[in-house]
N, C-alpha and C positions, 0 to 999 in steps of 0.2 A: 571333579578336578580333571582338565585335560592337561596331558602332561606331555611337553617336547623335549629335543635338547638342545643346547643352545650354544656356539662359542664364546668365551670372554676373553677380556686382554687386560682388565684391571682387576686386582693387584700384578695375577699371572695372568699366563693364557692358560683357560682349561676349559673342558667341558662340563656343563650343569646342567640339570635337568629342572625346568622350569615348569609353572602353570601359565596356561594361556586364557584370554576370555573364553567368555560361552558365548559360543557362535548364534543364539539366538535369544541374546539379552535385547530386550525391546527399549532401554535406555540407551544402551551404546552402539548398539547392533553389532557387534561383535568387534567394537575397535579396542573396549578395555578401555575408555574414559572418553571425557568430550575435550574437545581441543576448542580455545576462544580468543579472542584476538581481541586488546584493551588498547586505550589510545592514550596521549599526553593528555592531562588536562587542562593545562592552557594550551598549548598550538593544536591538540588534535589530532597530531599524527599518529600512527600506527610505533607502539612502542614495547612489544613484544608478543607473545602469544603464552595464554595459562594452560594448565593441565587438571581436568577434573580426573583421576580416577573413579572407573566403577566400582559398586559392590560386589558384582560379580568374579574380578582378578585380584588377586593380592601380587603385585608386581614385587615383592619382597619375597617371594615364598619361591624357594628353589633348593637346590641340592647339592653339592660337589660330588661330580663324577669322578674326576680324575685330573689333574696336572699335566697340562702334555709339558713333553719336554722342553729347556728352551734349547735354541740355535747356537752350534760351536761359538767357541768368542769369533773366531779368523772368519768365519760368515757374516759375524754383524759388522763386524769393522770391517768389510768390503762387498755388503752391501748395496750401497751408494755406488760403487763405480759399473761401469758393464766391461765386460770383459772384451767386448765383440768394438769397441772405439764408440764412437758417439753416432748417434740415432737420430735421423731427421731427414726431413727435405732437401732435394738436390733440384737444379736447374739445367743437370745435363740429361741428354737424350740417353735411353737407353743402350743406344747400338753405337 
């Protein structure tokens, strides 16, 4: 088992302590599953991408660290604005 940590943000935000693949699985070479790409079967197009996991990672298998705190309510609800006026491109010369 190699073991990292990891942030999350669903349900909270907290930190876990996860397993990662094994860096020298000769099936997945260390990505932790094959990734595949399937098409429509009438038109043929490109109609999402599957997920094989390995045997080697159990992507379920983790830990709870700890709960970090959340953010005052008066932080979330402003947020969204910047304090400093609006941010962007200008058309005038510096000087």
């Amino acid at each position: 088992m190699r073991l990292r940590i990891q942030l999350t943000t669903w349900p909270r935000r907290s930190l876990v302590l996860t397993d990662t693949p094994h860096p020298d699985c000769p099936r997945c070479e260390g990505e932790g599953g094959t990734a595949y790409d399937y098409g429509d079967h009438e038109t043929g197009e490109y109609a999402g991408t599957e997920w094989d996991p390995c045997e080697c990672w159990d992507e379920n298998r983790r830990w709870l660290l700890m709960p970090l705190p959340r953010p005052p309510r008066w932080l979330r609800r402003n947020r969204h604005r910047d304090p400093w006026g609006p941010v962007g491109y200008s058309d005038e010369p510096p000087f």
